[in-house]
N, C-alpha and C positions, 0 to 999 in steps of 0.2 A: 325883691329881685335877687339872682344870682346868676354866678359866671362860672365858666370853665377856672380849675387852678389856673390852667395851660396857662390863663393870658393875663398873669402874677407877672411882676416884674422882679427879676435879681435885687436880693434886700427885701424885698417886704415879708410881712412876720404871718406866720398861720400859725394857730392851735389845735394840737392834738392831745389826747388825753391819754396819761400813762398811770394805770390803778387808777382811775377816774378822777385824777387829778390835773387839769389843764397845765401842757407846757408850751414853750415856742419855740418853733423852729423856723429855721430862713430857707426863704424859697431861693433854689441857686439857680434853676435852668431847667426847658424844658425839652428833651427829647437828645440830653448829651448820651445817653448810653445807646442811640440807637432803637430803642425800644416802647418808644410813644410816649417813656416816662415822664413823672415827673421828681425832679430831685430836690427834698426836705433837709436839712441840716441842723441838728441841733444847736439852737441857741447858745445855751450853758450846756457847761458838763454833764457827763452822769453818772459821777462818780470814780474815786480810788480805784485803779486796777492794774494788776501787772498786763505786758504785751504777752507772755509767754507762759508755761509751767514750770516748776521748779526743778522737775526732775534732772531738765536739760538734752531731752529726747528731742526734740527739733530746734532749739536755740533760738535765734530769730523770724524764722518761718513762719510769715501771715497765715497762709492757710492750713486752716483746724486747730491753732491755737487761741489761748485764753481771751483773747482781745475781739477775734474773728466770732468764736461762739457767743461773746457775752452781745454784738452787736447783731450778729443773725439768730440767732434764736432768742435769748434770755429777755433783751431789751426789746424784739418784737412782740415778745407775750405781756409786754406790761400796755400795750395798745388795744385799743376798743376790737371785739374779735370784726367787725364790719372794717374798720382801718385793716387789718391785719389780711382780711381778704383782697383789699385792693393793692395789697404789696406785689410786683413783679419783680422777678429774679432778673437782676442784668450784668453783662460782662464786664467786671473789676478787673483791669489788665494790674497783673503783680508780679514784683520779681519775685523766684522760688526764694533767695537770701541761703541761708548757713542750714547745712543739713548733718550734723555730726561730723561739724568743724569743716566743712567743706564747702565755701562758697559757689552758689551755682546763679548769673546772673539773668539768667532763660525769663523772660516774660510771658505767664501761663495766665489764661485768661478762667476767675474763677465768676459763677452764676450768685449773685447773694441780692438779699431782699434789704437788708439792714449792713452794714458795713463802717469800714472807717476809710475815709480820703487819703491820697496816697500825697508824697512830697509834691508831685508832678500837679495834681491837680487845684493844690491851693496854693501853686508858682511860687515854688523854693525846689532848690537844687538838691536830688538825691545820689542816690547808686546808679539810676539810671531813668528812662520815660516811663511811666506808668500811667499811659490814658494821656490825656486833654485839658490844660486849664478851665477853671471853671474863672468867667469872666468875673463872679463877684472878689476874689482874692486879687483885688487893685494893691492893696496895702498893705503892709503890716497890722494897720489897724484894723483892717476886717478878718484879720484870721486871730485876733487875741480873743481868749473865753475865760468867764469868769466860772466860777464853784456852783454849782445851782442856786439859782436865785438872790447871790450876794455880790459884794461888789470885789471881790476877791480875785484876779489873775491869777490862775494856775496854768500847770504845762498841761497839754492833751497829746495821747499817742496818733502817729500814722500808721500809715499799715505796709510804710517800707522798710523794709532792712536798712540796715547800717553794714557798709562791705568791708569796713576796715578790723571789725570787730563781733565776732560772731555770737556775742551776749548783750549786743545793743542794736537798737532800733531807731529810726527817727524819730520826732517828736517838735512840737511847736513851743517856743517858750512864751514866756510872760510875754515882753516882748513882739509877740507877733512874725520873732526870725527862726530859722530854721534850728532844732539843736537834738541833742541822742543822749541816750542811758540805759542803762543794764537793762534787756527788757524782761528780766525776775523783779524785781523791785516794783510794786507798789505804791511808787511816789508821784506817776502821772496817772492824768483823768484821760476815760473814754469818753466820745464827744461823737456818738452815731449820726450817719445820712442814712435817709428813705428814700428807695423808686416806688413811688405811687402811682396809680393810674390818671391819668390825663383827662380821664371823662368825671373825676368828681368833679362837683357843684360846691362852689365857697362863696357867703357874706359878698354883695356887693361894693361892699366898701369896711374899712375896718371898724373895730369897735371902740370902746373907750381904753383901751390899751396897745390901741395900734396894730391889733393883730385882724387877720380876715378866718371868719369860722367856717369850718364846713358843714355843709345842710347837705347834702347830698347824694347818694355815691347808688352802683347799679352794680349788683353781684352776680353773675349766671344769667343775665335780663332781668332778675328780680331790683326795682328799685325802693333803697331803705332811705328816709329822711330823717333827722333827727329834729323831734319836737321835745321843747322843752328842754334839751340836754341827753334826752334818750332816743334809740337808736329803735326806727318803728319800720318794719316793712310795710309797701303800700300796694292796698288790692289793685 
């Protein structure tokens, strides 16, 4: 048997497979963007990253920097191409932040498929609202992430500016509390969400790791099922 994701509850764990290697991700909410979606959260990290480039051509500005591409494109192509088609672009409310030294606090609404969470939305205090809480960030403890797959606390970036300082960024500490840093430095982790589509098909129940898999998904009306592990269009 299986179920819509939709009707997952905030917390519970799915896997998706990046370079055909199964990871987890937490399901937060379904249809916060407006857009039928559904919203994935990575688990663990995904790696060392700066927020920004070194040049210092946009400073702390989410959009089109280092942090924004490694999460909308680079880390979506490490996704099964059938996952990757069920992605929907939905509107990430951001502040613009520091434009050659020039703080602008304007909330611009950008389209992205893979992204990073703003202060606002994992309910800590930024620069200013960006979007809607998501109900699963009750605690400190559900916003702490470990290193991929170990038992390691590291910090992960957001994807809000810092207003006081036009070469830092917000960011999540060990901790689970709000904190910032130069966003050139490569000392915090990316920690990507997905808007997926609401009509996949996932495991009726989870597996022996507590995650629920998905079996099912419908591209263009074409619907693909994965047997075995592999991704089969069905006549």
């Amino acid at each position: 048997m299986s179920k819509k994701i939709s009707t997952l509850a905030a917390g519970n764990l799915v896997k998706l497979n990046e370079n055909g290697t199964a990871k987890k991700f937490i399901f937060l909410e379904h249809n916060h963007y407006g857009k039928g979606e559904v919203t994935l959260f990575r688990k663990d990290t995904a790696g060392f990253r700066a927020f920004a480039p070194s040049d210092g051509s946009s400073y702390n500005v989410y959009n089109g920097c280092s942090l924004d591409d490694f999460c909308n494109v680079e880390f979506v192509g490490r996704l099964d191409p059938v996952i990757q088609a069920c992605l929907i672009p939905v509107p990430i409310p951001t502040i613009r932040g520091h434009m050659y030294g020039e703080w602008d606090s304007t909330v611009q609404t950008l389209y992205r498929r893979g992204f990073s969470l703003s202060c606002t939305e994992v309910g800590l205090s930024g620069a200013g609202t960006e979007g809607k809480k998501f109900s699963y960030f009750s605690s400190n403890a559900n916003r702490i992430a470990y290193h991929d797959e170990t038992t390691k606390a590291v910090y992960w970036w957001l994807r809000s500016s810092y207003s006081s300082d036009y070469y830092s960024a917000y960011d999540v500490d060990t901790d689970g509390s709000v904190s910032s840093d130069g966003a050139f430095y490569a000392d915090r982790c990316a920690r990507p969400a997905l808007a997926l589509s609401s009509e996949i098909l996932v495991s009726d129940s989870p597996d022996s790791s507590g995650c629920y898999t998905i079996e099912d998904a419908v591209i263009a009306g074409e619907q693909y099922q994965k047997v075995n592990g592999v991704w089969r269009r069905m006549c």
